[in-house]
C-alpha positions in Angstrom: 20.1 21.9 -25.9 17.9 24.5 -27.0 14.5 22.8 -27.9 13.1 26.1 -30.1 15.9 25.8 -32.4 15.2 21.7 -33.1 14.6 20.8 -36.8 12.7 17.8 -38.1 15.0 15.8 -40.0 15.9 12.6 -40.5 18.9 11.0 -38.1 21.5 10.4 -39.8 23.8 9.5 -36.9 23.4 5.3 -37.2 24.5 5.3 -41.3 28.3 4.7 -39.6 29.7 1.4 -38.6 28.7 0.5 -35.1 31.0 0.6 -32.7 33.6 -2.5 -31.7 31.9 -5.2 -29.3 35.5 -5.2 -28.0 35.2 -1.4 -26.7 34.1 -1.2 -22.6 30.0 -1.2 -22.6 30.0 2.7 -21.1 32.3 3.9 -23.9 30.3 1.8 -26.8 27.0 3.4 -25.3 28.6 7.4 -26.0 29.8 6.3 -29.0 26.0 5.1 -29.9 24.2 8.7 -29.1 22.6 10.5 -31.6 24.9 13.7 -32.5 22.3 15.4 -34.7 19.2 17.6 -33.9 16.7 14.9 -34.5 17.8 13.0 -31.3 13.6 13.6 -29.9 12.4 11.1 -32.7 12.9 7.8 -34.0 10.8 6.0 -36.8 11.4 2.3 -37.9 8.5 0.1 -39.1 5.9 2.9 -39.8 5.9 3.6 -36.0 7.1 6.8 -34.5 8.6 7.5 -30.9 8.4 11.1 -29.9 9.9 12.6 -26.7 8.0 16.1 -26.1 10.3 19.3 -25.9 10.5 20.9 -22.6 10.3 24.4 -21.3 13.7 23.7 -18.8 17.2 23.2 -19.8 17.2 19.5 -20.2 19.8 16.8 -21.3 18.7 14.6 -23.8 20.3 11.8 -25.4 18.7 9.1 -28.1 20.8 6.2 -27.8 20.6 3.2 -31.1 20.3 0.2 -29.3 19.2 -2.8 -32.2 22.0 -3.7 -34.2 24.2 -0.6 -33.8 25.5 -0.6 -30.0 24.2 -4.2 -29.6 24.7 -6.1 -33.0 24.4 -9.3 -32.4 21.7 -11.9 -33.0 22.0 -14.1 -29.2 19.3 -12.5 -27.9 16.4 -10.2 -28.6 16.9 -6.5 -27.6 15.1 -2.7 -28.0 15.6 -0.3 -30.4 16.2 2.6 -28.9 17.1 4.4 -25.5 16.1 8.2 -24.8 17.7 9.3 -21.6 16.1 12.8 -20.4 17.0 14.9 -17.0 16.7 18.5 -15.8 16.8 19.6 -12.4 13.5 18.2 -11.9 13.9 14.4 -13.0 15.8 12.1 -14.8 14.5 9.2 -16.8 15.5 6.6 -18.9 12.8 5.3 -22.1 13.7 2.0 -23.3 11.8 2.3 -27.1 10.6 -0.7 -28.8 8.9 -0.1 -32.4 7.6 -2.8 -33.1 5.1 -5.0 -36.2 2.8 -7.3 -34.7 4.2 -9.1 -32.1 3.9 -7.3 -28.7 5.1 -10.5 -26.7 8.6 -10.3 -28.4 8.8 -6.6 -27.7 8.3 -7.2 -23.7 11.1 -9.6 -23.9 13.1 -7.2 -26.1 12.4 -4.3 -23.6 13.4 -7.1 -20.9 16.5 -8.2 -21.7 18.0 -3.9 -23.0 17.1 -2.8 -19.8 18.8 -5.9 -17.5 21.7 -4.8 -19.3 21.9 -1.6 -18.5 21.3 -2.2 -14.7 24.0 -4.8 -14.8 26.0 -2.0 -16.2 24.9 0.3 -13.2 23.1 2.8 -15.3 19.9 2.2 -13.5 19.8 2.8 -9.7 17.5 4.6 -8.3 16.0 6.1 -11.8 12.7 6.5 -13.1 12.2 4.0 -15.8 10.1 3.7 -18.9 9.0 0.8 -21.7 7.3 2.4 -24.8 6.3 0.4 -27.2 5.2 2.1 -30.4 3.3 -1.0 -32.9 0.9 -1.5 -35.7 -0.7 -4.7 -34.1 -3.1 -4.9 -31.6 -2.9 -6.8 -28.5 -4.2 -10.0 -29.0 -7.6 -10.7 -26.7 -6.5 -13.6 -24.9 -4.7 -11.7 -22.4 -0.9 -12.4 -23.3 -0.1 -9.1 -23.7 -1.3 -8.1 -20.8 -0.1 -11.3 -18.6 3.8 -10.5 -20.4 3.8 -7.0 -19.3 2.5 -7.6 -15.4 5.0 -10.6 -15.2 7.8 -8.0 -16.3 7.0 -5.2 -14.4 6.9 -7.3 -11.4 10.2 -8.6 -12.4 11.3 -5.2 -12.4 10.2 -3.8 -10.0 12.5 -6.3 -7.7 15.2 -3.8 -8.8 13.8 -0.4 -9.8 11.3 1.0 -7.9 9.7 3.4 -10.8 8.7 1.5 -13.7 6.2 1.0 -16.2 5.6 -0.3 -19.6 3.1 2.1 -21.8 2.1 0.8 -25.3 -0.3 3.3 -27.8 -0.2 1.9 -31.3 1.4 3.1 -34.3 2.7 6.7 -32.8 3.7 7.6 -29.1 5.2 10.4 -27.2 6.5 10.9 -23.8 6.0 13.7 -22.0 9.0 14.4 -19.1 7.4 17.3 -17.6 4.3 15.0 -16.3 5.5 11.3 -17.1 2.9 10.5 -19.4 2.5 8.8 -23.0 -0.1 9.8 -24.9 -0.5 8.5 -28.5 -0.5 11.1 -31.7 
């Protein structure tokens, strides 16, 4: 993909009917990938998930997760996968945009990217949580105490994982694996 040439519009790619629940996991998650050139954003809820252009030839892929390649209402999952690799790394950004509730978006993170190990997408990759959000962490500490517990959890199975949350607006930077917020 040629990053210079990318336009900012609005993705257009999820307007179709998701794809059958009856339809393997692997093929459901390619029929789920943005097609368009806004596949380095997503917006929902006021917040914004950005994954910074790179100067290498790079893969990317932005993968609808909430109600288009999962749609059902059993349990709680992300919004949004961006999958990024050149010859220098690979990683995989589970994206949660979220209103308030920060506690609900851990478990949301949770439970996507359990699935996607069970599936064997996961071994031996770098792994990311962003959660984008107009709350604030609350100041007794649950936050906080949610995302240690799951990053432990984790990190039983994937060695290179983290959880970043910035507030309303965050991008990921591939080159440097950092989140900074807008």
């Amino acid at each position: 993909m040629n990053f210079a040439n990318l336009k900012t519009m609005s993705c257009k790619c999820f307007n179709t009917t998701p794809p059958n629940d009856s339809i393997a996991f692997k093929e459901r998650v390619e029929l789920c990938k943005c097609k368009c050139d806004s596949r380095l954003v997503a917006t929902e809820k006021r917040c914004k998930f950005t994954l910074k252009k790179t100067n290498a030839a790079s893969i990317v892929d932005k993968i609808k997760i909430d109600n288009y390649l999962f749609c059902t209402t059993e349990f709680k999952k992300c919004d949004y996968l961006f999958y990024h690799s050149n010859k220098n790394n690979e990683v995989y950004i589970f994206v949660e945009l979220k209103g308030t509730d920060l506690n609900t978006a851990i478990k949301q993170l949770e439970n996507t990217i359990n699935i996607f190990y069970d599936e064997g997408y996961l071994y031996k990759k770098r792994i990311r949580g962003a959660i984008a959000h107009t709350g604030v962490p609350s100041a007794n500490g649950s936050y906080r105490k949610a995302k240690l517990l799951l990053e432990a959890k984790i990190k039983k199975k994937i060695i290179d994982f983290r959880i970043e949350q910035k507030g309303i607006k965050i991008t990921y930077n591939p080159d440097n694996d950092s989140f900074t917020q807008e």
